[in-house]
VOBA-1610 file (N, C-alpha, C; in pm, whole numbers, padded with zeros to 5 digits, always signed):
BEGIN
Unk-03947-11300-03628Unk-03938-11446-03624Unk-04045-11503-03532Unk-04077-11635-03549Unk-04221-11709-03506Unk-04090-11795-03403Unk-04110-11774-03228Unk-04051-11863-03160Unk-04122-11911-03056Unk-04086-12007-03036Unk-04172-12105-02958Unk-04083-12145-02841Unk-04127-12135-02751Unk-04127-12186-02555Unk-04178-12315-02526Unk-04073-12372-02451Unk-04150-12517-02442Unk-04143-12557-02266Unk-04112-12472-02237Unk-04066-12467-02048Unk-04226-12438-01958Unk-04248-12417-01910Unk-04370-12413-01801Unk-04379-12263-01794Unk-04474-12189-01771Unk-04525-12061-01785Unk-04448-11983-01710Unk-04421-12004-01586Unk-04320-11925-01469Unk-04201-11923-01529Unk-04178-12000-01592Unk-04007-12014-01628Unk-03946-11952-01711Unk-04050-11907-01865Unk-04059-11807-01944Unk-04103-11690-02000Unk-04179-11666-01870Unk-04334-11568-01935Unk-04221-11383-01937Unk-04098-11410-01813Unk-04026-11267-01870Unk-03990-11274-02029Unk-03946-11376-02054Unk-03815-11423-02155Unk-03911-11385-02282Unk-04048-11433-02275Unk-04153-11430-02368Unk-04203-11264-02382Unk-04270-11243-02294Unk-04259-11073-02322Unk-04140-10998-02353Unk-04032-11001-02362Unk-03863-10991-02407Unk-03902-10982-02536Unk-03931-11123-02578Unk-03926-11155-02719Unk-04021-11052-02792Unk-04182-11058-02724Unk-04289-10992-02782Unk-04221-10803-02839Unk-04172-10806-02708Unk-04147-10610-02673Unk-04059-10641-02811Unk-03972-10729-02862Unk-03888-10708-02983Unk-03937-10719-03148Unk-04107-10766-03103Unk-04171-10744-03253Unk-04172-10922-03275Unk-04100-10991-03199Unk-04135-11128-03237Unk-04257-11236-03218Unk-04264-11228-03264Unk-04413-11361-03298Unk-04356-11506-03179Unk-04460-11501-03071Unk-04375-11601-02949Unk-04555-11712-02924Unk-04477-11808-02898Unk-04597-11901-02879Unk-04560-12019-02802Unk-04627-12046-02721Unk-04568-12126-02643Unk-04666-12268-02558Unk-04570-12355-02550Unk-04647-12534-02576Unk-04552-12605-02474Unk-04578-12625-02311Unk-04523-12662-02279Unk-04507-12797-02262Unk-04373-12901-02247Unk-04382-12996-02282Unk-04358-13072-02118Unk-04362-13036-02019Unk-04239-13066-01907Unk-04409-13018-01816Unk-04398-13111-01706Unk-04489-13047-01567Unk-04362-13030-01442Unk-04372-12952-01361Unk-04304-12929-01249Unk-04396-12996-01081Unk-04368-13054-01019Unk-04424-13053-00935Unk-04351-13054-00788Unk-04374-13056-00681Unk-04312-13049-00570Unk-04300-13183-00444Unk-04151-13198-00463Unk-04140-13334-00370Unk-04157-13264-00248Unk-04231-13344-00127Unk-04140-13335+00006Unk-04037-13361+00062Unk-03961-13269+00139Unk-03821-13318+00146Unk-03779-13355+00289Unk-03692-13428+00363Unk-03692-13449+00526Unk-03651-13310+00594Unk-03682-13302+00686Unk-03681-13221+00795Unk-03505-13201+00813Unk-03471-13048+00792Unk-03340-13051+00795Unk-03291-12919+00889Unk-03194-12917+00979Unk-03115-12838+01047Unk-03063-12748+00956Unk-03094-12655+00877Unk-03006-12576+00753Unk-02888-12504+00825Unk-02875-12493+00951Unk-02801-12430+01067Unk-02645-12467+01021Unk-02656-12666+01014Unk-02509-12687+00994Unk-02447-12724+00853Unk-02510-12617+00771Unk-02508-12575+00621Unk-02427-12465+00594Unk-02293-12464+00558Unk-02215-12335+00556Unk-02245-12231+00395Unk-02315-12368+00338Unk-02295-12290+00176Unk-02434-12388+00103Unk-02485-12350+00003Unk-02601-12377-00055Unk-02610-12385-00198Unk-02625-12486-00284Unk-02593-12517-00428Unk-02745-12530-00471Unk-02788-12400-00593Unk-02899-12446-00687Unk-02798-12467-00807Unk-02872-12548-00929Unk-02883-12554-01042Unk-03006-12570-01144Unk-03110-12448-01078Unk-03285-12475-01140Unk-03283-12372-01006Unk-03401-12274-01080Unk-03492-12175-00985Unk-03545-12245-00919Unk-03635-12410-00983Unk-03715-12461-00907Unk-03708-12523-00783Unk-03579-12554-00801Unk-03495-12615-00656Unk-03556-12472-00534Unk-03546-12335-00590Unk-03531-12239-00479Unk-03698-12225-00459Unk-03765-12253-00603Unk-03861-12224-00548Unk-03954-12312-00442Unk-03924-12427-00415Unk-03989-12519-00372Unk-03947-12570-00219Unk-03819-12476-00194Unk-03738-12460-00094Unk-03800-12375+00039Unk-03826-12426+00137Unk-03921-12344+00223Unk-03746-12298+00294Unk-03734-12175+00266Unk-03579-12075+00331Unk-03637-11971+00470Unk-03692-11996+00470Unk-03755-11913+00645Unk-03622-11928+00697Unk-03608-12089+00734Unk-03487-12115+00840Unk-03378-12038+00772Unk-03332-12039+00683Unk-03204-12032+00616Unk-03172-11890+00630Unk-03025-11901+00693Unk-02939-11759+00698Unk-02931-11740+00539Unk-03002-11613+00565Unk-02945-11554+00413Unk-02826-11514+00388Unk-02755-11487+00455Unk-02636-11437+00446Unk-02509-11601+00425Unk-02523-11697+00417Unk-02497-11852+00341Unk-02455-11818+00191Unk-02329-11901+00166Unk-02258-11921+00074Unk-02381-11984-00023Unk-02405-11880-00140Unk-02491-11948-00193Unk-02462-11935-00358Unk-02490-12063-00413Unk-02413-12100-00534Unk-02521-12123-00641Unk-02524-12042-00712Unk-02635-12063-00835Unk-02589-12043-00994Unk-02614-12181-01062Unk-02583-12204-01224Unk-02592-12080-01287Unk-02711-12000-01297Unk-02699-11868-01394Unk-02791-11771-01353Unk-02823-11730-01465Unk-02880-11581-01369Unk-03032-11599-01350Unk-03088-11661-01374Unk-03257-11699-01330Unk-03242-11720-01244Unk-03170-11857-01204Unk-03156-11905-01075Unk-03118-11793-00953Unk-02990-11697-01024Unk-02929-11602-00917Unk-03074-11511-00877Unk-03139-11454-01010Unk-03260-11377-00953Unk-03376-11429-00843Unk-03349-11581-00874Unk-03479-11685-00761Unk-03420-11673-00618Unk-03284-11660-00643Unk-03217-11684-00494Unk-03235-11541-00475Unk-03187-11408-00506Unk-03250-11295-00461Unk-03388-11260-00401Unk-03463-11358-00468Unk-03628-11268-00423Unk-03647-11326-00292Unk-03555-11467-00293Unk-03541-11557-00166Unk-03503-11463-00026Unk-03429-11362-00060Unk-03332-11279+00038Unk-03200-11307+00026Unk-03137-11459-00074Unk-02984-11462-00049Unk-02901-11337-00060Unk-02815-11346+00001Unk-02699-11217-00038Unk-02586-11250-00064Unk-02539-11317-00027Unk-02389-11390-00077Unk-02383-11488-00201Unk-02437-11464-00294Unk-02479-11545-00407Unk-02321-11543-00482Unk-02286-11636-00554Unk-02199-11672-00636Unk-02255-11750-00779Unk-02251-11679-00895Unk-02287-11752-01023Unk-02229-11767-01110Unk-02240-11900-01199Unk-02179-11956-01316Unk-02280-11868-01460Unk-02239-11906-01598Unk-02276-11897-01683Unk-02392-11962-01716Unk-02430-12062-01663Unk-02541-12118-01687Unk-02497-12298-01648Unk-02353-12318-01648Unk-02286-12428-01688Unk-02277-12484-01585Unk-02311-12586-01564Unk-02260-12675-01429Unk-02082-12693-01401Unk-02018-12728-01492Unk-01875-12745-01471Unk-01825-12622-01462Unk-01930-12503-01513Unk-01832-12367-01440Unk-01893-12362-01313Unk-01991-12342-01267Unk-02038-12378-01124Unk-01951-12462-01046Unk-01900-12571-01090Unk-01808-12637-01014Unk-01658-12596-00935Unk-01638-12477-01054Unk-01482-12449-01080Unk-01523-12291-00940Unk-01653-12241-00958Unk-01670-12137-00902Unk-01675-12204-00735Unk-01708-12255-00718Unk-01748-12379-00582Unk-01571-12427-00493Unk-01531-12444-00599Unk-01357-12526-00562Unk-01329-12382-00529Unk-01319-12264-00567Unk-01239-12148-00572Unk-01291-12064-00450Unk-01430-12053-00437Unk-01470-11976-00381Unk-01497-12017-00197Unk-01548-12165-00209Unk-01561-12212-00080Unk-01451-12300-00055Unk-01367-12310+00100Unk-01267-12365+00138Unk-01369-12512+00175Unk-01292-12623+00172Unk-01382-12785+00277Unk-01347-12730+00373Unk-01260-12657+00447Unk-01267-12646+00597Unk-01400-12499+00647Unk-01436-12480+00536Unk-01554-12405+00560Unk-01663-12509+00635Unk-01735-12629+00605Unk-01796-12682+00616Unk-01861-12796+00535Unk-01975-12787+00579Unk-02122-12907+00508Unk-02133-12811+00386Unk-02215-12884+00292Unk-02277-12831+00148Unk-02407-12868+00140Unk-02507-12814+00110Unk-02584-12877+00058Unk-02642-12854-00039Unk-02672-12958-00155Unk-02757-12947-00267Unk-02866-12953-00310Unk-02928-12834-00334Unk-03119-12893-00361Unk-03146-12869-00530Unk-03208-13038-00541Unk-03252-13051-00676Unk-03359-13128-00746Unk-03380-13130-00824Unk-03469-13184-00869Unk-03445-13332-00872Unk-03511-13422-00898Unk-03541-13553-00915Unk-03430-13615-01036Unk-03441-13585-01135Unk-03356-13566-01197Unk-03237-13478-01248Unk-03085-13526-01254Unk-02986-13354-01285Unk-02923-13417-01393Unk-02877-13323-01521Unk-02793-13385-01579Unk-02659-13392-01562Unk-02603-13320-01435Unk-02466-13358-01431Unk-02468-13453-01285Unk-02354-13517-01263Unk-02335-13516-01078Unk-02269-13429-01044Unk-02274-13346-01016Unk-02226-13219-00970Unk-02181-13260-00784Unk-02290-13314-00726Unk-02272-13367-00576Unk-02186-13441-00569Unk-02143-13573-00617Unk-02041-13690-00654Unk-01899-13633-00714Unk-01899-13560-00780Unk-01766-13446-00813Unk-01734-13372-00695Unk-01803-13292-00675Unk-01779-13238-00537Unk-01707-13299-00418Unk-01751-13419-00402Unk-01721-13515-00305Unk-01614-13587-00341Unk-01586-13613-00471Unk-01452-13709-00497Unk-01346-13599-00490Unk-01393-13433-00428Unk-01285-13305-00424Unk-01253-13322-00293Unk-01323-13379-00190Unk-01335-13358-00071Unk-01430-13291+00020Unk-01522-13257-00066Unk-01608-13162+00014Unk-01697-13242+00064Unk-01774-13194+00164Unk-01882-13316+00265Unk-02038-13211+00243Unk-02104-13275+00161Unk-02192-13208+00055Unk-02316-13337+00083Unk-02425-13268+00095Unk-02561-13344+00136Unk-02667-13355-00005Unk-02718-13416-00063Unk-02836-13320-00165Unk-02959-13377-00160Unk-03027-13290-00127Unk-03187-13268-00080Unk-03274-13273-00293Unk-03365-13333-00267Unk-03445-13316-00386Unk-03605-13321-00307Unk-03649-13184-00410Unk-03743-13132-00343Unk-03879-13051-00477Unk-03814-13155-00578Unk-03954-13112-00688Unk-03882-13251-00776Unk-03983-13283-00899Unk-03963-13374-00997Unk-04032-13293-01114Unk-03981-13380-01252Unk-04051-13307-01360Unk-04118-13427-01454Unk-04242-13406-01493Unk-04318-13508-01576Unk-04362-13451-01700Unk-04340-13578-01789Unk-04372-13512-01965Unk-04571-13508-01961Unk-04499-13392-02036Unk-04681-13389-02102Unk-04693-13487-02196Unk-04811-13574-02133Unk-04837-13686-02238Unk-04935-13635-02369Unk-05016-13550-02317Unk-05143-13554-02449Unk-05132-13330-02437Unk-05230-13308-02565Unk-05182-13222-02622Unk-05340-13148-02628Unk-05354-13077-02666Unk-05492-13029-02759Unk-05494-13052-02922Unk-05551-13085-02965Unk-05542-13085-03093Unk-05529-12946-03161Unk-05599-12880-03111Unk-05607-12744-03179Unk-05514-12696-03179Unk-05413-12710-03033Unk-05311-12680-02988Unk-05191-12724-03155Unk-05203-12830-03173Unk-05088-12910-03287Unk-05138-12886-03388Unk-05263-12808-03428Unk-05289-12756-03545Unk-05244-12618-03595Unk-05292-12513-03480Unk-05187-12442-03444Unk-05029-12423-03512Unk-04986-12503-03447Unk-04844-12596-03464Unk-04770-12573-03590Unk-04898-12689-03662Unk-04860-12696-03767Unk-04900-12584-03873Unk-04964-12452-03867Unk-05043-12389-03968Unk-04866-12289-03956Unk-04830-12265-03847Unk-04721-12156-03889Unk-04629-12231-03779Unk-04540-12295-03849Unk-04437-12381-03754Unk-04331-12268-03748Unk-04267-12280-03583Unk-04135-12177-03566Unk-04051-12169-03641Unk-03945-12063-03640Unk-03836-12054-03682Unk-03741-12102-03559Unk-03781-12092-03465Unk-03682-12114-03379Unk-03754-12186-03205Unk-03681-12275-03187Unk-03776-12355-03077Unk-03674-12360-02935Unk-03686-12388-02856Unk-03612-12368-02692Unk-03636-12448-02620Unk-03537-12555-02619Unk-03547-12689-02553Unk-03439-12679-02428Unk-03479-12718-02309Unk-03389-12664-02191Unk-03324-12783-02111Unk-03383-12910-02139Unk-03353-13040-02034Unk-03363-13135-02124Unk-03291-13252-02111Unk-03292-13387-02156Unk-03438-13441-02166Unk-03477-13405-02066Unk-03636-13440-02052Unk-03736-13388-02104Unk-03715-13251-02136Unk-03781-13178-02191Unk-03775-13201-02350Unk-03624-13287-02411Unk-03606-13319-02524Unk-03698-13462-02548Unk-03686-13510-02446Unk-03701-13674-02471Unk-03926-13674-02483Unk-03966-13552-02385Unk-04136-13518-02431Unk-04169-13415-02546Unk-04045-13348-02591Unk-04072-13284-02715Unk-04041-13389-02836Unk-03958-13496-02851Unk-04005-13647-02913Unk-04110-13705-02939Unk-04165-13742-02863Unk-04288-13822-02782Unk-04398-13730-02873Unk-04391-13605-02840Unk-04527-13501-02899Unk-04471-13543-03076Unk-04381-13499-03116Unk-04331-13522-03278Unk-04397-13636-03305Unk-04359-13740-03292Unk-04396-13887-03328Unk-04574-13918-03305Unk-04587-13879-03126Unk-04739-13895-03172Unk-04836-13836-03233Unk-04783-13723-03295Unk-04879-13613-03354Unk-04818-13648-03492Unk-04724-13724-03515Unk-04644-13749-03658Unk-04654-13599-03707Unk-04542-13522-03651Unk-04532-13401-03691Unk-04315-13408-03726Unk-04281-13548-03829Unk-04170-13568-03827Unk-04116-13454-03935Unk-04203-13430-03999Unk-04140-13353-04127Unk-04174-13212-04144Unk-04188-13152-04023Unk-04264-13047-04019Unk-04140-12920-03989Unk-03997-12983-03918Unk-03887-12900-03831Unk-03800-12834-03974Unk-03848-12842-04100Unk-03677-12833-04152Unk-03638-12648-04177Unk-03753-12600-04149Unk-03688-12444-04136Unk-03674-12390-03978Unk-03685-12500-03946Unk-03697-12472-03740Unk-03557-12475-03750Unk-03468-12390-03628Unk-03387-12393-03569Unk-03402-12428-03445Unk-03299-12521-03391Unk-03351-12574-03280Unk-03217-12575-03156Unk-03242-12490-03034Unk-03157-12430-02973Unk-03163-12488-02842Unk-03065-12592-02826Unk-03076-12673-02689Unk-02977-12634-02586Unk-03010-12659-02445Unk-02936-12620-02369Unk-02807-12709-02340Unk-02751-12838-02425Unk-02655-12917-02424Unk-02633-13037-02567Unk-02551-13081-02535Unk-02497-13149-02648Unk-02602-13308-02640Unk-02607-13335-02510Unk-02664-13423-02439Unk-02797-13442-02476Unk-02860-13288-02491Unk-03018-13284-02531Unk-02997-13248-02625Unk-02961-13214-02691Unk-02968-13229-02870Unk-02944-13359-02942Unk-02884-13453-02880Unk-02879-13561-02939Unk-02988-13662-02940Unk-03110-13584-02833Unk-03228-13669-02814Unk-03288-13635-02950Unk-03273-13551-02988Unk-03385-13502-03114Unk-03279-13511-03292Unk-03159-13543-03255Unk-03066-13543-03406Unk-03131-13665-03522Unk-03263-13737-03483Unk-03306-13815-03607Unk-03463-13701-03651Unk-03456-13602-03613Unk-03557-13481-03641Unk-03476-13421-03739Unk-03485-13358-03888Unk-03421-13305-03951Unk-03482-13153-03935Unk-03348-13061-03884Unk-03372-12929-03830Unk-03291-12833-03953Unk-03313-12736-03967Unk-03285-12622-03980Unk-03083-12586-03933Unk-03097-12595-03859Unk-02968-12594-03773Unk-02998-12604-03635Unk-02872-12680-03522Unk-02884-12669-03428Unk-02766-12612-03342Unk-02822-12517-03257Unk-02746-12452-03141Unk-02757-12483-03035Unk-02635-12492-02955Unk-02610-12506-02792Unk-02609-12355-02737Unk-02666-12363-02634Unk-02696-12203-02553Unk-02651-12220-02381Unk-02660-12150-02304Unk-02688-12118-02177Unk-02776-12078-02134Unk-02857-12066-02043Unk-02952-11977-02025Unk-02906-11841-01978Unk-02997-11732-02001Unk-02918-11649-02024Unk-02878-11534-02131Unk-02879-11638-02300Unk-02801-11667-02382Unk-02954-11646-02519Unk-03036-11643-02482Unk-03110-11677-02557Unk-03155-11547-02667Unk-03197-11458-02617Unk-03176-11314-02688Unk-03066-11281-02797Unk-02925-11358-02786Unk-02791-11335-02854Unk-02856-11420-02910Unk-02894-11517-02938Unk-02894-11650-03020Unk-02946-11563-03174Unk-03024-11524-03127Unk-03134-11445-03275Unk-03029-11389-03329Unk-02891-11304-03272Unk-02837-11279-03399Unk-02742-11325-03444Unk-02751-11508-03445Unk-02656-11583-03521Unk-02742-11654-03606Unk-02886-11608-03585Unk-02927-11699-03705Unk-02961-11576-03860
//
């Protein structure tokens, strides 16, 4: 199968050789830039426990200060591997899911443990911090990267594109749905998806793209993506 990556090079280049080592035809067009906020000057000292939901949160995270040995809470297993190379050791992970992350968070850390803090990106699709807090927990959240759509393309790049369009495409963020739009329309590449399968990481971001006529569409985890191939 011909599959296509639409995430930033760091984010997929294992997932992509995965695919290759399996004989699959992988190509990849990213739609999303990552970049790095500065964040205020923080005491991580009176931090009992530590919430990612994105590697990028960890990667952009200067952890020198930070006891590794900190309650540390990560969405799925990328993230858990980012917090490893970090040094965490007390890691706790969800499926990929924020509301299981949540349920893992209530269970695992007591409020009389302490402070929380959350590092994230500029944009999240859940409130995960604001839930937390209407639980009782006294939870801080730091944002310390943002993400921007790729506006323009190569041509060659969308010719490409179009000479052998995927079978199967990997959309990971709302945002990432809302600049994989943007590329469709301005490249008027509307009629191009109908043997694409198109495999989003929520219900939320699939609904950015439901006036695209697809192939079929799947909800995933990350994680999850390898199984996907054998439901189609």
């Amino acid at each position: 199968m011909h599959i296509l990556f639409t995430r930033p090079l760091d984010d997929c280049y294992e997932l992509m050789l995965r695919f290759k080592s399996l004989g699959h035809i992988v190509s990849h067009l990213p739609i999303i830039n990552i970049e790095q906020i500065r964040y205020e000057n923080l005491d991580f000292s009176i931090f009992k426990g530590i919430i990612f939901t994105s590697a990028n949160a960890i990667k952009f995270l200067d952890t020198q200060k930070i006891d590794k040995k900190i309650y540390c809470f990560c969405v799925g297993s990328a993230t858990e591997k980012m917090a490893k190379t970090r040094g965490f050791q007390n890691i706790y992970v969800a499926s990929g899911n924020v509301e299981n992350l949540k349920e893992i968070i209530l269970q695992n850390f007591k409020i009389s443990l302490g402070k929380l803090i959350y590092v994230t990106g500029e944009t999240i699709s859940s409130d995960l911090d604001k839930k937390l807090i209407s639980e009782g927990y006294n939870l801080k959240r730091i944002i310390n990267y943002t993400v921007t759509q790729q506006e323009k393309f190569k041509l060659e790049e969308i010719d490409k594109l179009k000479d052998k369009m995927p079978d199967i495409v990997y959309i990971y963020s709302q945002n990432s749905a809302d600049s994989f739009l943007k590329m469709i329309k301005n490249y008027d590449l509307h009629s191009f998806w109908m043997n694409t399968n198109l495999m989003c990481i929520s219900e939320k971001t699939s609904s950015v793209l439901n006036e695209i006529k697809w192939k079929k569409i799947f909800l995933f985890n990350p994680g999850e993506e390898e199984f996907l191939l054998y439901k189609i």
